[in-house]
TIBABA-585111 format. One line per field, with one value per residue (C-alpha): residue number from 0; residue in one letter; z negated, x negated, y negated. Coordinates in Angstrom, 1 decimal, padded with zeros to 4 digits, always signed. Each point is the difference from the previous one (the first is absolute). Layout:
BEGIN
k = (NUM ...);
r = (a ...);
pz = (Z ...);
px = (X ...);
py = (Y ...);
***
This chain:
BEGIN
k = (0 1 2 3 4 5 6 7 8 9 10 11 12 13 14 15 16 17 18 19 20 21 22 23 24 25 26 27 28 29 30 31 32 33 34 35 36 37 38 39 40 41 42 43 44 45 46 47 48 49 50 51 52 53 54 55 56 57 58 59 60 61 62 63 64 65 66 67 68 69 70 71 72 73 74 75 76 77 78 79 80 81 82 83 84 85 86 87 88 89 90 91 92 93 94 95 96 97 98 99 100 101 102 103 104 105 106 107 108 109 110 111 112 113 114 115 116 117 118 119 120 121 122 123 124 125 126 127 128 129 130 131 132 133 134 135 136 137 138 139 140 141 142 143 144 145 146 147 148 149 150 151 152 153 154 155 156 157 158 159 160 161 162 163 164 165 166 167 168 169 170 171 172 173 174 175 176 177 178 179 180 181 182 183);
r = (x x x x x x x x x x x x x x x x x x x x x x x x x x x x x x x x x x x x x x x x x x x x x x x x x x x x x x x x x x x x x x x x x x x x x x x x x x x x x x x x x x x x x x x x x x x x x x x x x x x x x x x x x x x x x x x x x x x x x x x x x x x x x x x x x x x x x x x x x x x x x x x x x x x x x x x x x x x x x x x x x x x x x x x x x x x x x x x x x x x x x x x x);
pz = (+072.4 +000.7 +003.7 +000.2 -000.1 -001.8 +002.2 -001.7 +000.4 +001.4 -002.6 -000.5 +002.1 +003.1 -000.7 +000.1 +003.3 +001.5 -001.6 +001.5 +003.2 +000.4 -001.3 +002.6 +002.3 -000.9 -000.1 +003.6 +001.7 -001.2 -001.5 +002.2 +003.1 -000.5 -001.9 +001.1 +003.2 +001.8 -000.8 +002.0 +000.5 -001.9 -002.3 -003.5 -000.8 +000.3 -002.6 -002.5 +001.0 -000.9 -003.2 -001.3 +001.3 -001.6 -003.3 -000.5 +000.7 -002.6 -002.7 +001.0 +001.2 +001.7 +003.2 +001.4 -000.4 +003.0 +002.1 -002.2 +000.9 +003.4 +000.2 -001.3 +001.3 +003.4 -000.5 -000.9 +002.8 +002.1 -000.1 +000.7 +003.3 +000.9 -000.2 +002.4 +002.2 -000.5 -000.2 +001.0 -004.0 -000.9 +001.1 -001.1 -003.0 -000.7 +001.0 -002.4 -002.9 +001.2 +000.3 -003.7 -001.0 +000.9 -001.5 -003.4 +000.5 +000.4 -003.3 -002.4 +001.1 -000.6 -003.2 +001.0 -000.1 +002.2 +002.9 +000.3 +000.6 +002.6 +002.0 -000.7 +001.5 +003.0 +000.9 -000.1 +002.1 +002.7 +000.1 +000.0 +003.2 +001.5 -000.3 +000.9 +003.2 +001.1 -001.1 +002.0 +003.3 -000.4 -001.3 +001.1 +003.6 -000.5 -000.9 -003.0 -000.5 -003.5 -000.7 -002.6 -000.9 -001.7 -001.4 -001.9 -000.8 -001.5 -001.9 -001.6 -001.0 -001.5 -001.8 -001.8 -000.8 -001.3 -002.3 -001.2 -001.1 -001.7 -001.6 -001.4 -001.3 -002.0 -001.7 -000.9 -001.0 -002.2 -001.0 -001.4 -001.9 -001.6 -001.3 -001.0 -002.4 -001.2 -001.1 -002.1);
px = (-027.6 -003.9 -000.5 +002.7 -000.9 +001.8 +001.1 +000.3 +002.7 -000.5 -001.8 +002.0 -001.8 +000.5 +003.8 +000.1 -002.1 +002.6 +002.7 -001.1 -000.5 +003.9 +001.1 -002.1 +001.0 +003.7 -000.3 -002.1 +002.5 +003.2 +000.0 -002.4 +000.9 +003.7 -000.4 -003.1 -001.1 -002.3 -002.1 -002.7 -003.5 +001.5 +002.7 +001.3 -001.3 -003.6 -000.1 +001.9 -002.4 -003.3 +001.9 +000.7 -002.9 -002.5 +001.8 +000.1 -004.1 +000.0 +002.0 -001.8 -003.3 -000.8 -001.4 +003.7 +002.6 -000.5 +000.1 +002.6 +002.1 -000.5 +000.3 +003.1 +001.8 -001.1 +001.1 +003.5 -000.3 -001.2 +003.4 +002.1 -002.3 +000.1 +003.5 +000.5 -002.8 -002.6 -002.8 -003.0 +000.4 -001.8 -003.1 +000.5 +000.8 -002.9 -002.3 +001.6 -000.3 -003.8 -000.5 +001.8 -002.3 -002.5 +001.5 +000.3 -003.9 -000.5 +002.1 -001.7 -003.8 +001.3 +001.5 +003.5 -001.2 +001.5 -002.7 +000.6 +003.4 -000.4 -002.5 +001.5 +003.2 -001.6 -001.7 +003.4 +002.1 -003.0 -000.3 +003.5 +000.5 -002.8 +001.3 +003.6 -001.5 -002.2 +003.2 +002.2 -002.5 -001.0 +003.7 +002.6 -001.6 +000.1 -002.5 +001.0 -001.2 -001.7 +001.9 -002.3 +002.2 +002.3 -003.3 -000.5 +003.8 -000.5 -002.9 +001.7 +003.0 -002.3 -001.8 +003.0 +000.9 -003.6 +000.2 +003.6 -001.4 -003.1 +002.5 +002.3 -002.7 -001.3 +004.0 -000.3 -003.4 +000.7 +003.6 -001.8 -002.8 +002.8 +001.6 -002.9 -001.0 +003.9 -000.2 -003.0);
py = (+031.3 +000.2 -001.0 -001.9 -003.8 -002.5 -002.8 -003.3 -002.6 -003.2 -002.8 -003.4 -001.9 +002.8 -000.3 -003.8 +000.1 +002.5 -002.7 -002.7 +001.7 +001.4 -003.7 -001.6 +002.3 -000.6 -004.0 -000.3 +002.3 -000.1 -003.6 -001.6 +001.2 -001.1 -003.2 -001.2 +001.7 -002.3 -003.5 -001.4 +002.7 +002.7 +000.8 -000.3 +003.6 -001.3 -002.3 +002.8 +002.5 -001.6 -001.1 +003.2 +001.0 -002.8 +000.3 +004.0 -000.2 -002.8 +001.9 +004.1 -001.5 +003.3 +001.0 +002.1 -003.0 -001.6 +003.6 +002.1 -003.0 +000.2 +003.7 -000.1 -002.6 +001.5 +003.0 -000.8 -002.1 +002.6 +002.1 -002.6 -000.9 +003.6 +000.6 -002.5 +001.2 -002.7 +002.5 -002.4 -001.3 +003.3 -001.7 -003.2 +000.6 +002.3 -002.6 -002.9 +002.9 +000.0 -003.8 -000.5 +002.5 -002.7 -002.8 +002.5 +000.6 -003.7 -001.0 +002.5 -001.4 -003.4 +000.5 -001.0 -003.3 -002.6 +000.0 +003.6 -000.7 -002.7 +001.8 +003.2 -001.1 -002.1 +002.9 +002.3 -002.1 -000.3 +003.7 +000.3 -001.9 +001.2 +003.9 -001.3 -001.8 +003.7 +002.4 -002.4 +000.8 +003.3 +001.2 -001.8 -000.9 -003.7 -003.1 -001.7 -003.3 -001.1 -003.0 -002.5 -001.9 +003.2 +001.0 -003.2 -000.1 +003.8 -000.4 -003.6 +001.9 +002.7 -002.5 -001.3 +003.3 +000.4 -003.4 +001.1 +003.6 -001.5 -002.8 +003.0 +002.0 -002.9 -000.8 +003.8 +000.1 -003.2 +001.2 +003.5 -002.0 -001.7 +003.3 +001.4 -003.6 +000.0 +003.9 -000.9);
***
């Protein structure tokens, strides 16, 4: 057995990252898409992303939610885009694992505190528009406008999602102190 190293199974917390990330996966694209597939500056899925998001870096409070999310959700996503030939996702995709990466970086110096969140998230949904407006040029041979007014509507929709993630990590919080003062 000597050279052989033992590989060791994913902890609790990476499990309920790759969790959430196939559930969110499953509700933005399968639910979503058929229930609830547009509103005004964005979709339904925004708002259930930063959710899940927000709250599994409120439960883990680790530096690799934010981007094992991402990585995986993309990647699932990634086969069904390439199965239907839609291979300029490979590069967008990429570059939202490398801007979530950012907002990861940007919630673990703040502490997961809320300000990290808001700025955190402002700056993700610029970035995010920004690289959609250059791929859209430099890929797909056509200018794409930034439209403001979808900007402000994502990053509104985000928000709630933020205030409903913080909002359900405090019932759990509170519900767990609870259990732990009624086993005493």
């Amino acid at each position: 057995m000597t050279g052989f190293r033992k590989f060791k199974t994913l902890s609790k917390e990476d499990w309920l990252i790759v969790a959430s990330a196939v559930a969110l996966f499953i509700v933005n694209n399968i639910f979503l898409s058929v229930f609830l597939s547009k509103m005004p500056g964005g979709s339904a899925a925004g708002i259930t992303t930063i959710y899940v998001i927000s709250l599994m870096s409120l439960i883990i409070r680790k530096f690799k939610v934010v981007t094992l999310i991402f990585i995986i959700y993309g990647s699932i996503g990634l086969l069904s885009h390439i199965l239907v030939g839609d291979w300029i996702y490979i590069p967008k995709v990429a570059i939202v694992i490398m801007i979530a990466a950012l907002f990861d970086i940007l919630l673990h110096k703040g502490s997961y505190r809320a300000p990290s969140f808001i700025f955190g998230f402002a700056l993700f949904i610029v970035l995010l528009n920004a690289t959609d407006y250059g791929l859209s040029y430099l890929l797909e041979n056509f200018v794409k406008t930034v439209n403001i007014k979808d900007m402000i509507l994502s990053l509104a929709y985000g928000y709630a999602g933020i205030i409903f993630a913080f909002a359900t990590y405090e019932l759990i919080r509170n519900k767990r102190i609870i259990m732990e003062i009624s086993t005493k």
